[in-house]
Each structure stands twice: as C-alpha cells, then as structure tokens.
C-alpha positions in Angstrom: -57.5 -17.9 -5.6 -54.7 -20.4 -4.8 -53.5 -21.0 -1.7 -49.8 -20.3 -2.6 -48.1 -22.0 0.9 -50.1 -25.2 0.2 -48.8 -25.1 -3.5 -45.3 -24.0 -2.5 -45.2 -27.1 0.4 -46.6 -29.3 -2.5 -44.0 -28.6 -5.2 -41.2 -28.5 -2.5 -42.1 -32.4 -1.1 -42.6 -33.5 -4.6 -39.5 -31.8 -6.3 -37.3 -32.9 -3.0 -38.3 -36.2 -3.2 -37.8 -37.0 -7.0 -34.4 -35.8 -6.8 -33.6 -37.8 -3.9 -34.8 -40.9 -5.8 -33.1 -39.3 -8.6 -29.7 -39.1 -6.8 -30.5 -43.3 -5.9 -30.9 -44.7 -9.3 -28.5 -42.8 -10.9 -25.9 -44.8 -9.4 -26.7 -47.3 -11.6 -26.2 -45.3 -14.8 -29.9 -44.7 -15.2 -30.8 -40.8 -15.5 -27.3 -39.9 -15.3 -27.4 -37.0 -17.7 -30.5 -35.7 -16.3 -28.7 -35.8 -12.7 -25.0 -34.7 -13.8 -27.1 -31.4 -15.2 -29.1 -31.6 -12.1 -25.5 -32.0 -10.1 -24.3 -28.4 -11.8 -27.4 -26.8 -10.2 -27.6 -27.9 -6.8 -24.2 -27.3 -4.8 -23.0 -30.0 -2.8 -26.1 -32.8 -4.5 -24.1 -36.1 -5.4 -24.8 -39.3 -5.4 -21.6 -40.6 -3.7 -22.8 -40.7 -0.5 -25.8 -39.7 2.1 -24.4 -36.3 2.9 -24.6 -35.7 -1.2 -28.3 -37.4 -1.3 -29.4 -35.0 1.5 -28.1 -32.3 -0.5 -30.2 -33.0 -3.4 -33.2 -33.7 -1.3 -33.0 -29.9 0.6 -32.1 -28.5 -2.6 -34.6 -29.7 -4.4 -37.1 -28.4 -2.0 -36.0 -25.1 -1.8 -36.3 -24.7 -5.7 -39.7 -26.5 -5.6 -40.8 -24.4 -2.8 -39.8 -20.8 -4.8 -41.6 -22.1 -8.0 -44.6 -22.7 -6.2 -44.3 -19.4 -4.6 -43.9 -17.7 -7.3 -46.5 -19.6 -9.4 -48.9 -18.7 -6.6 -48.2 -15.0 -6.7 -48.1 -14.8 -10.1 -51.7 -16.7 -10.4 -53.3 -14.7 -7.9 -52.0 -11.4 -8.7 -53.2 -12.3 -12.4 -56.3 -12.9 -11.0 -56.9 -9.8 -9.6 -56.9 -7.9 -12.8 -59.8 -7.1 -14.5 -60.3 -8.0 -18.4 
C-alpha cells in the first residue's frame, strides 16, 4: 500500500515549487508557452510580480496535492481487489 498523504505532500512541494521557478524564468521568454497555458489554469499565477509568483506556488500545490491524493486512492483501492 501507499501512503497516500506522503505521496500527496510529495507531489504538492514538487509541483509548487517547479511552477514557482517556472513563473521566474519565464520572465525572460524561456518556457513562456508552457507558463501562459499554465497562467489560464491557475487564477491569479503571473509572473509580474511576487503576489502573482505566490499564486503559482499555492496553486501549484493544491493541484499537486489532489493528484497525489487521488493517485493514492486510486492505487490502493486497486490494490484491494482480487484478480
């Protein structure tokens, strides 16, 4: 069995963290489609200025903690069933 909160915390600091990055370099035209699609996602994520950056960071979190929650569920409910 996985331990879905340690996957879910996982995902979430990971998935925060690259789009905070990903909110950085993008100023200089690097990634910028990637984040512009990421920008129509996430309300409020922009790369203007630290409130936007933040944005993107707790964003990204959120959707990287529901994935690994539900990755977790899924795994261990799939798990359960008998072949």
């Amino acid at each position: 069995m996985i331990q879905t909160i340690r996957l879910s915390l996982t995902l979430a600091i990971i998935w925060g963290i690259n789009m905070f990055l990903l909110s950085f370099i993008s100023r200089s035209n690097y990634g910028g489609v990637i984040f512009r699609a990421m920008q129509n996602a996430y309300p409020g994520c922009g790369n203007k200025d630290i409130q936007g950056q933040l944005m993107c960071l707790i964003m990204g979190s959120l959707d990287g903690f529901s994935l690994g929650l539900m990755i977790g569920l899924i795994y261990n409910a799939l798990k359960m069933i008998k072949y």
